[in-house]
N, C-alpha and C positions, 0 to 999 in steps of 0.2 A: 980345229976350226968348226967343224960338224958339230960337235957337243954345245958349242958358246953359241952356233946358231939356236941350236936345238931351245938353249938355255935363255935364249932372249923373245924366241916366240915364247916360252914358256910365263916367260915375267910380263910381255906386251898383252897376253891373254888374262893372265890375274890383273893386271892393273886395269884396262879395257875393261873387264867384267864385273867391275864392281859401280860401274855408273851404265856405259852405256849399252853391253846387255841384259842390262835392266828396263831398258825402255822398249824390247823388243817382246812378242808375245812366246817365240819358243827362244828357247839359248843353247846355241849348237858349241858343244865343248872341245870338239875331236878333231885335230889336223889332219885332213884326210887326201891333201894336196896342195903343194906349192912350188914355187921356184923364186930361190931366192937370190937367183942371176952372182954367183958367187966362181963362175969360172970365165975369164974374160975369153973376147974372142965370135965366133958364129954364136947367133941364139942355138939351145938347146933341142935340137930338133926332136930328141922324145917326148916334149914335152909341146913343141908347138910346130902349126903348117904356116907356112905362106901362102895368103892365097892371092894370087897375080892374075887368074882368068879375069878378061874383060866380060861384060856382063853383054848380051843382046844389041848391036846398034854401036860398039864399041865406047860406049863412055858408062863411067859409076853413075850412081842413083845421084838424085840433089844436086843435077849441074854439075857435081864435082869435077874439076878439070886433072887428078893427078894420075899417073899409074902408079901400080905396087908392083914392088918389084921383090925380089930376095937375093936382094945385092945387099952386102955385109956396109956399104955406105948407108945405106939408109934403116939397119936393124942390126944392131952390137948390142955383147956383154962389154963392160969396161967400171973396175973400180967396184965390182955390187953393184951394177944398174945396167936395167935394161935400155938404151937408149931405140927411141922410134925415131928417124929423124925426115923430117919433111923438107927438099932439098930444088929449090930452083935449077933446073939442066933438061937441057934438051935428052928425049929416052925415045927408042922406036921398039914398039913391042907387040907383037901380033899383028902387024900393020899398020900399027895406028903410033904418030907421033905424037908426043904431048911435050909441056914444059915447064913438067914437076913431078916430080917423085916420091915415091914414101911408102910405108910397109903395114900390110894389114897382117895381125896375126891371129890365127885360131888354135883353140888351146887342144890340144888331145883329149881333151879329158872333158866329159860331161856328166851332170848328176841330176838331181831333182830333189828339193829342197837343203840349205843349207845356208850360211853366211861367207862371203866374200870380202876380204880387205885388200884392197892396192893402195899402196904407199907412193904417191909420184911429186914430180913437179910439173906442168904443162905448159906449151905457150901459148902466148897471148896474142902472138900478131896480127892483125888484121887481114882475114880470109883462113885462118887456120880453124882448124875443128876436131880436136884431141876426142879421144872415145872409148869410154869403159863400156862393155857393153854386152850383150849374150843375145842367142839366137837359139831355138830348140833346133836339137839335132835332127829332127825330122825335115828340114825346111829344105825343100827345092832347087835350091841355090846353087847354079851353074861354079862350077869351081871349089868348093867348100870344101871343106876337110871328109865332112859325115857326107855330103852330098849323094858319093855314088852310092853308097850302100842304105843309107837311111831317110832319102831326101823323095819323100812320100807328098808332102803339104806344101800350099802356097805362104808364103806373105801376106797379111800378117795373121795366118790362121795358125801357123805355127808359135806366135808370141814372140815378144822379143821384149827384154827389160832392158833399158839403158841408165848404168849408173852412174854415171857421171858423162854429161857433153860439156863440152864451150866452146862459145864460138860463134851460135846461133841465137843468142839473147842479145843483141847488141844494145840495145834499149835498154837493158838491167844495166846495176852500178858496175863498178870494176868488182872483179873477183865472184863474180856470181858464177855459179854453176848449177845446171837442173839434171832434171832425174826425169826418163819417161817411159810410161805402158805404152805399148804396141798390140792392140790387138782387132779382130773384126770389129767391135764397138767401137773404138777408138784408132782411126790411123788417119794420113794425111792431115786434117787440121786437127792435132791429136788434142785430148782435151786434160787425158789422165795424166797432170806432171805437174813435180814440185820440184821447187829450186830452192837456195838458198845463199848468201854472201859470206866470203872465208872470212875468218878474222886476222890472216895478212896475206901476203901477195901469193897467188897459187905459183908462178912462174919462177918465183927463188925461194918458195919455203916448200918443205913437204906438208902435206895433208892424209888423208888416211880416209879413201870413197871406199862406202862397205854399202853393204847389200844385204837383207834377211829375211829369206823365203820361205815361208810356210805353207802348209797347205790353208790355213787359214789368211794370210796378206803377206803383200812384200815391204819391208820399210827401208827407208833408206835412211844413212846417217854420212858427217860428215865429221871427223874426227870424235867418232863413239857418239856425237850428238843426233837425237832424231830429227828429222826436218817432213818426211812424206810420207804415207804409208796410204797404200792403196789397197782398196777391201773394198770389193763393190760385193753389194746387197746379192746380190743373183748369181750365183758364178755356174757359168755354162759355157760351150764352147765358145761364145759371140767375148763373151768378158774374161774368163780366165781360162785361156789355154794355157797355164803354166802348170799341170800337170804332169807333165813329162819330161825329159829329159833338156837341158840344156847344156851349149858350152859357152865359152867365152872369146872374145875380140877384141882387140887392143890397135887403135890405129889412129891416123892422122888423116884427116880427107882437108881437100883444098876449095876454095871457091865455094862455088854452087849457094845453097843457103846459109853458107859461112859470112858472103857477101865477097866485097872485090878485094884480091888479093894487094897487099902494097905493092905500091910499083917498087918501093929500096928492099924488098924482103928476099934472100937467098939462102937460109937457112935455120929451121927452129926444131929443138927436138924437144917430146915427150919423157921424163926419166923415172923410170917406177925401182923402187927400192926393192920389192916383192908384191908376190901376188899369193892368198893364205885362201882356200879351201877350209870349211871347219862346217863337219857333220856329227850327229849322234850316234856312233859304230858301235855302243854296249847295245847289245837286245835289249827292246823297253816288254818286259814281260807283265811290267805290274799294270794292271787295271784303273779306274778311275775308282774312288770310293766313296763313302760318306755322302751317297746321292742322293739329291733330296729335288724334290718339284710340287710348288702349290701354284694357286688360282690367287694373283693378288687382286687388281681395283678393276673393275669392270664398268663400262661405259656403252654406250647404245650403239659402239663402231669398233672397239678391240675390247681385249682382254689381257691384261699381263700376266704374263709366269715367271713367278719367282723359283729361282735354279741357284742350286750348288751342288759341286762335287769337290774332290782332293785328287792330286795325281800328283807322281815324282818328278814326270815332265814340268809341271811347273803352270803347265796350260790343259785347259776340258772343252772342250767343243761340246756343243749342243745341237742338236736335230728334232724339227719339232713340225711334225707333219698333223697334218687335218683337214679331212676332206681330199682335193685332190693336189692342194699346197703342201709346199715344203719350206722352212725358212731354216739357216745354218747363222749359228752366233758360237762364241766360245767366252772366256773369262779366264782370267789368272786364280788358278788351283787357290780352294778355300775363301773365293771371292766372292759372294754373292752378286748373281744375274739377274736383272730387272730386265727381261723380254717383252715387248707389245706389240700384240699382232693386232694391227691398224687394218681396216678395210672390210670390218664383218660387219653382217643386217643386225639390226636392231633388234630385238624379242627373240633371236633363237638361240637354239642350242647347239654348243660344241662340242665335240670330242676332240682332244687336242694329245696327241703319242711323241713322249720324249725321250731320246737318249743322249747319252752319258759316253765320249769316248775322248783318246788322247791322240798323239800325234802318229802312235804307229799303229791306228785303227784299234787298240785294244778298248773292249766294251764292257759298261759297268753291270757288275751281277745283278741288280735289281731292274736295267734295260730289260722294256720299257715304263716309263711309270705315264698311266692315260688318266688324267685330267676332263673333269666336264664343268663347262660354264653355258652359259646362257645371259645373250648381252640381253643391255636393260632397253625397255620401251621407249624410242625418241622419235617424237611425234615431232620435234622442229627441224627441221634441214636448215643446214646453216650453208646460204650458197656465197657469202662471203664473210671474209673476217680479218682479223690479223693474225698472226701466232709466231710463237720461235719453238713452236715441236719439229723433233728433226727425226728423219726416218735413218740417217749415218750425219755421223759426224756433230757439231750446233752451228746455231745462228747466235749471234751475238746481239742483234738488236729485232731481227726480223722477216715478217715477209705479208704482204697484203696479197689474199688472194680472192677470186671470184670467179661462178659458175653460172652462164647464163645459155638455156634452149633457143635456138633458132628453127623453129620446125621443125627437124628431124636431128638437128646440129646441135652441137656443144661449143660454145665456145670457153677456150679456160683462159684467165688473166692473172699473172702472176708477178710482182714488185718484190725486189730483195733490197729490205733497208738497213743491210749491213754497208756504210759510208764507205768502209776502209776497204771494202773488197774493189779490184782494179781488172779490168779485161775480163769482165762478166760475160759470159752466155749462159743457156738457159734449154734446158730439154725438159717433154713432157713424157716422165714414166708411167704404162699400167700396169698394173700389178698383176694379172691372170689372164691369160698367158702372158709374161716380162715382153715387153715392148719398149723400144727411147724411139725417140724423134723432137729433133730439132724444134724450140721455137721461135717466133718470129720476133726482133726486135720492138717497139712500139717509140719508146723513147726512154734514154737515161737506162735503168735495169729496169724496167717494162717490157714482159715479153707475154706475148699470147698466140697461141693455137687452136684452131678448130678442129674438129672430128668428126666426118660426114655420115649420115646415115644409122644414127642411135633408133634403138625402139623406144617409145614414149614409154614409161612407169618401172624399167630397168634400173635397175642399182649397177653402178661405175663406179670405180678406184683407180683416183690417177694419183702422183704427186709430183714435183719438179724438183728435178737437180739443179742447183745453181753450179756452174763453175767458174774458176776464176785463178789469176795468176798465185801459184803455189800448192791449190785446193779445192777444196770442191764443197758442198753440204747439201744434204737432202730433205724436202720437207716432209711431214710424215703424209702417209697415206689418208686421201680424201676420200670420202663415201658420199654419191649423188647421183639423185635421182631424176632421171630426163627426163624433161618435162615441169620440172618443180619450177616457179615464177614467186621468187622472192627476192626482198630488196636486196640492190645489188652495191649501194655505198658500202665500200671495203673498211669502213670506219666502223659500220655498225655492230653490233653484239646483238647476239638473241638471248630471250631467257630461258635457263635450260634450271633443272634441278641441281643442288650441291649437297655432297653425298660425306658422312663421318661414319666410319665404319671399324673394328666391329662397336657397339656400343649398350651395353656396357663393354668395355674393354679390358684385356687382360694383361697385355705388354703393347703392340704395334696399334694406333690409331693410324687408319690411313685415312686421307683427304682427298675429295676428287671435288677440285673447285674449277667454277666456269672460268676462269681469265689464265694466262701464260704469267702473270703476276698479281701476287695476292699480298696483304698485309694480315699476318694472322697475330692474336695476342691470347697468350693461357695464361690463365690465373687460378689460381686454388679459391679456398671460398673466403679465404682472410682480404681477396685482391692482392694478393700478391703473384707478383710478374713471372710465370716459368718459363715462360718463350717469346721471344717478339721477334719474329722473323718474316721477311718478303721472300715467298716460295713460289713455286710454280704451279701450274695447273694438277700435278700429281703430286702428293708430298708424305709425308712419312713421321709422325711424332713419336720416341719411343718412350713411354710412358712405365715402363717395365720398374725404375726408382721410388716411382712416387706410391705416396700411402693410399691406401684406400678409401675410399672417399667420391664427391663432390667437386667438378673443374667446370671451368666455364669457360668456353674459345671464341673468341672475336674475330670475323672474316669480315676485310674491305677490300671490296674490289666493285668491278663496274653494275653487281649489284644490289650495292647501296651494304650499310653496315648490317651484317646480320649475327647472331651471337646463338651459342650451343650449349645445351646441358650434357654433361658428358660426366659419365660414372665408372669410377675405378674399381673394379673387383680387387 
């Protein structure tokens, strides 16, 4: 029976890996712990706690009204399945009565990066709240398995990832289930979480809620499919404490922000098929290779670098410090990276120091390769405009924003005219030292915040996260100077210069045109059509084919038709 398990994780991991470890940035290959609930009877106590301490004040977090207990009614093997069963009956337990029951469990075993798959069914009843979920081992938590020994940190400084809840969406269609970060940045009205709807009933089909953490994001999927992945821009204690060690929690809570229990409800259970651990345990010895970094379009406020390397791992991180900043990006091995650093003065010079590493910190022989640029002269401030440049993640249609001095004040205004996004809010990030805070409503997705107390003639870098039900997207980084008094209709455009470079050309034309949408047309000198594409504010023609010669490119956009000589070495 051991062998045919053995033989079926074996088959579930090729088949799963050939789509939906693919949509993940590391692929952890290694079964390095599981329970495949394969002996009926008491749950497996090496492999998991009960944890039944009431918390402070005797009641669970969230209103929840039930106790846990480790009573074999409310947590069995039976058939291959672990059942969790959430059970209406009066219980007296530490002194405290209640009049519901159910079983939280904590796994023994904690790691720090890897993939997670539970196979379950869950209920659906009304007030129930089923729970895939981890907590770092460090974390405080009166009763906890790691507690006495490891339990150093508060909530939620310690992190917590939840990979599957329901229960607490009531609002969503049937069959929805979300996924959520816990962290300093994020807790209480959490913002970091994405859901998505099964494609049949979670309560009598099985499904398959996985998890895949890297030190670069965690993504979540729901039968091998991706649905969220969370990677915020900054990650420091405030945003990613998942750094260190985690375990796992498997439970049913009752009530609270589940909402009100049915009154006919007296019994639902949680049934999970297995629960699969899968880490990388060969030594990654080999290095990142084939490393390359140049300077591509440069603008009077970033610069990009264009990056590649090769690694076995599959995935390369990048580190790219300058001055007293640091920004962390990675890419799928062999893939070239288009990085821009948003938020630099205009007229000076950079030095910009990049490295090249993989997942188990091994670093590329040529670390580091330093880069100098020097952005270009921009005598317009543009203190409003539109755009869909995004600092993570896109916008799909938009965002109108605008910068205006109050005496010593800023006030920022920002509109996200993506339609489709639902349950918007809206924070204003700076870029040095990383700061968020809240902004304030206005109307519809109109949000704006002040900022008391600027020096007049200082350069500022803010941008805004939109969030929103399922996700989130970030605008790019702003550069603006307090005090500047210019027009502030979010319709307007300024005119700035448009830039073809190199030219003559030898394989890459890059384009750096003033608008988020351009209509460009190439033609040889017969007039004949090479390209007719609507591109964006940065674009990229490869020219590397064509013969030598004589092209001529035609740009429309909001600065009227303009057209280029351009020569092909």
């Amino acid at each position: 029976m051991k062998n045919y398990i053995k033989y079926l994780i074996l088959l579930t991991y090729f088949l799963t890996s050939q789509f939906g470890y693919a949509q993940v940035d590391v692929v952890y290959k290694d079964l390095v712990w599981s329970d495949e609930f394969s002996t009926n009877g008491a749950v497996n106590t090496s492999n998991w706690f009960h944890q039944t301490q009431l918390p402070g004040g005797g009641s669970w977090f969230n209103g929840e009204v039930q106790h846990y207990t480790n009573q074999q009614t409310n947590s069995f093997v039976d058939s291959g399945n672990l059942y969790i069963v959430a059970k209406k009956e009066n219980y007296t337990n530490q002194g405290v009565t209640k009049q519901y029951t159910s079983a939280r469990l904590n796994s023994k075993f904690a790691f720090k990066y890897g993939r997670i798959d539970v196979r379950a069914k869950l209920p659906i009843e009304s007030g129930t709240w089923p729970a895939i979920w981890m907590l770092g081992k460090n974390v405080n938590e009166p009763g906890g398995y790691f507690a006495a020994n490891y339990g150093t940190t508060n909530w939620p400084a310690c992190g917590e990832i939840d990979i599957m809840e329901h229960g607490i969406t009531r609002s969503e269609p049937k069959n929805y289930i979300q996924s959520a970060l816990h962290t300093p940045s994020s807790f209480g009205n959490t913002k970091d979480i994405g859901g998505i709807v099964a494609d049949s009933n979670i309560d009598s089909n099985y499904h398959i809620y996985s998890m895949n953490w890297s030190p670069n994001q965690i993504s979540f999927l729901l039968d091998n499919v991706l649905y969220y992945t969370y990677n915020p821009t900054v990650k420091d204690a405030s945003t990613w404490p998942f750094d260190k060690e985690q375990y796992i929690l498997l439970n049913i809570a009752m009530g609270g922000i589940a909402g009100t229990i049915d009154a006919n409800f007296t019994q639902s259970s949680m049934v999970i098929d297995y629960v699969r651990v899968y880490q990388n345990t060969t030594p990654d010895t080999q290095a990142p290779s084939n490393f390359t970094a140049s300077v591509g379009a440069v603008t009077g406020n970033s610069v990009e670098l264009l990056l590649n390397a090769t690694d076995d791992s599959g995935t390369v991180s990048y580190k790219v410090n300058y001055g007293s900043e640091t920004i962390s990006s990675y890419s799928t091995s062999g893939t070239p990276k288009s990085l821009v650093i948003y938020g630099l003065s205009p007229n000076t010079d950079y030095t910009f120091s990049v490295a090249a590493t993989d997942a188990s910190s091994n670093v590329a022989l040529n670390n580091p390769i330093v880069l100098s640029a020097k952005t270009t002269e921009d005598t317009t401030i543009k203190c409003s405009g539109t755009s869909t440049e995004a600092s993570q993640n896109s916008f799909s249609t938009g965002y109108n924003y605008s910068f205006e001095t109050i005496e010593t004040d800023v006030k920022f205004t920002f509109e996200l005219l993506d339609t489709e996004k639902v349950g918007v809010v809206a924070y204003l990030w700076k870029q040095s030292p990383f700061e968020e805070s809240e902004m304030s409503n206005v109307s519809g997705t109109i949000f704006t915040k002040t900022i008391t107390g600027q020096t007049l003639g200082t350069t500022i870098n803010y941008a805004v996260k939109f969030a929103f039900a399922n996700g989130l997207a970030v605008t790019k980084y702003f550069s603006y100077v307090v005090g500047s008094n210019c027009p502030l209709s979010v319709n307007s455009f300024f005119k700035q210069k448009q830039y073809l470079y190199p030219n003559p050309v030898n394989n890459i034309l890059n384009l750096q045109l003033v608008d988020d949408n351009n209509k460009i047309t190439l033609k040889n000198i017969l007039g004949q059509i090479l390209v007719d594409d609507e591109v964006k504010s940065y674009h990229t023609i490869d020219m590397s084919a064509f013969k030598s010669g004589v092209y001529f490119l035609q740009v429309n956009n909001s600065q009227g038709i303009q057209n280029f000589k351009i020569s092909k070495k």
